[in-house]
C-alpha positions in Angstrom: 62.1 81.4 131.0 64.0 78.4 130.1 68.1 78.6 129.1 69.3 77.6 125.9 72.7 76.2 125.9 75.2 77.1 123.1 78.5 75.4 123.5 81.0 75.1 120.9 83.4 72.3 120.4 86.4 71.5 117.9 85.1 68.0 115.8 87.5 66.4 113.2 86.0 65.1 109.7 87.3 62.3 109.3 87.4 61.0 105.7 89.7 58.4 103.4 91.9 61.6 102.4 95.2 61.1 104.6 94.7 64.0 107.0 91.4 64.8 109.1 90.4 68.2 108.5 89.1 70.3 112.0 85.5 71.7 112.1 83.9 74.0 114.4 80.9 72.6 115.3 78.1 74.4 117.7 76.2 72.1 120.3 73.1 73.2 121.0 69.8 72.9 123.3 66.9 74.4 124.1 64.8 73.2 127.0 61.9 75.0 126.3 61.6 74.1 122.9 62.9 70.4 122.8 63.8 69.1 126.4 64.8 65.9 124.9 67.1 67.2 121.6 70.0 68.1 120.8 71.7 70.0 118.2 75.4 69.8 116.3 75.6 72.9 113.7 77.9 72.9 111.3 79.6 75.6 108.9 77.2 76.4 106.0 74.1 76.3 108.2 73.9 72.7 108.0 72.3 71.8 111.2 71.3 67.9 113.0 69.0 66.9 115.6 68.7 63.9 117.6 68.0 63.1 121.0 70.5 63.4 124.1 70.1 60.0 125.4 71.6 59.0 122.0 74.6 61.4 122.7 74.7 59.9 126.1 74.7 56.4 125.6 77.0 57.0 122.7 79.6 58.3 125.2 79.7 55.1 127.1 78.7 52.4 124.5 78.0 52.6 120.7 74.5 53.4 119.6 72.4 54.4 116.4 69.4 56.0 115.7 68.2 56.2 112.4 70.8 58.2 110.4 73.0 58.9 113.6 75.5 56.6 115.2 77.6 57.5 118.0 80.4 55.3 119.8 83.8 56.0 122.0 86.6 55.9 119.9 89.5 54.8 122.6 89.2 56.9 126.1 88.8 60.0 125.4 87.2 60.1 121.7 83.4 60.0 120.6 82.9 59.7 116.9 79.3 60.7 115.5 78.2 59.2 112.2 76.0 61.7 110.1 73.3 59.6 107.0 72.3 62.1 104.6 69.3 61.1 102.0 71.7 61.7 99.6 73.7 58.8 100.7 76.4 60.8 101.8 78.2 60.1 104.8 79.7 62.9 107.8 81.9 61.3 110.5 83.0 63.8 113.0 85.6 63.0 115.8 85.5 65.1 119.0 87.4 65.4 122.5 84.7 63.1 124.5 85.5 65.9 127.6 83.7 68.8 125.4 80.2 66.4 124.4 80.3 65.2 128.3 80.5 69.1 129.6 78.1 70.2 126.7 75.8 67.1 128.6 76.2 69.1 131.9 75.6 71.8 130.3 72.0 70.6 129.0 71.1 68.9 132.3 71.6 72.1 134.3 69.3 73.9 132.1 66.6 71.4 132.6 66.9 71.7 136.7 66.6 75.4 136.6 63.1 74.7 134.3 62.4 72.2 136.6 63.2 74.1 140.1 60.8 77.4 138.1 
């Protein structure tokens, strides 16, 4: 049976109001279900999927896919920018240590599918 991994993380919405606000956000991934996504889940149920070379690569150099952008904001800050239909726009700061160990995280799951 494959392992899910469920991290959590501490993101910061960042808007035009003068202060940032902090958001939980849960990083998730399921190898047996979709061994190339991942998933940030937000308060309210509201829940976005994408794949983890795009979270990778976004670590390192800035990317977009579609409705997602991520790029490194300084040394140790990765922002991801959320397109709704709506035309609405998320962007969400985090520690770039907590998406690189949630990465880990992911990769060991896939060996021990892999090593079954």
């Amino acid at each position: 049976m494959a392992t899910a991994v469920d991290d959590h993380a501490k993101g910061r919405i960042i808007s035009d109001a003068p202060l940032s606000r902090p958001v939980p956000v849960a990083l998730r991934y399921d190898p047996g279900f979709t061994p190339a996504t991942v998933r940030l889940g937000f308060p309210g149920g509201v829940e976005w999927s994408f794949p983890r070379a795009l979270l990778e690569t976004g670590l390192k150099t800035p990317t977009r896919r579609g409705d997602i952008g991520v790029w490194p904001c300084g040394r140790v800050q990765t922002v991801v920018e959320l397109h709704r239909e709506d035309g609405v726009v998320t962007v969400v700061q985090f520690d770039t240590t907590a998406l690189s160990r949630f990465l880990r995280h992911t990769y060991a799951a896939n060996a021990s599918v892999t090593r079954r």
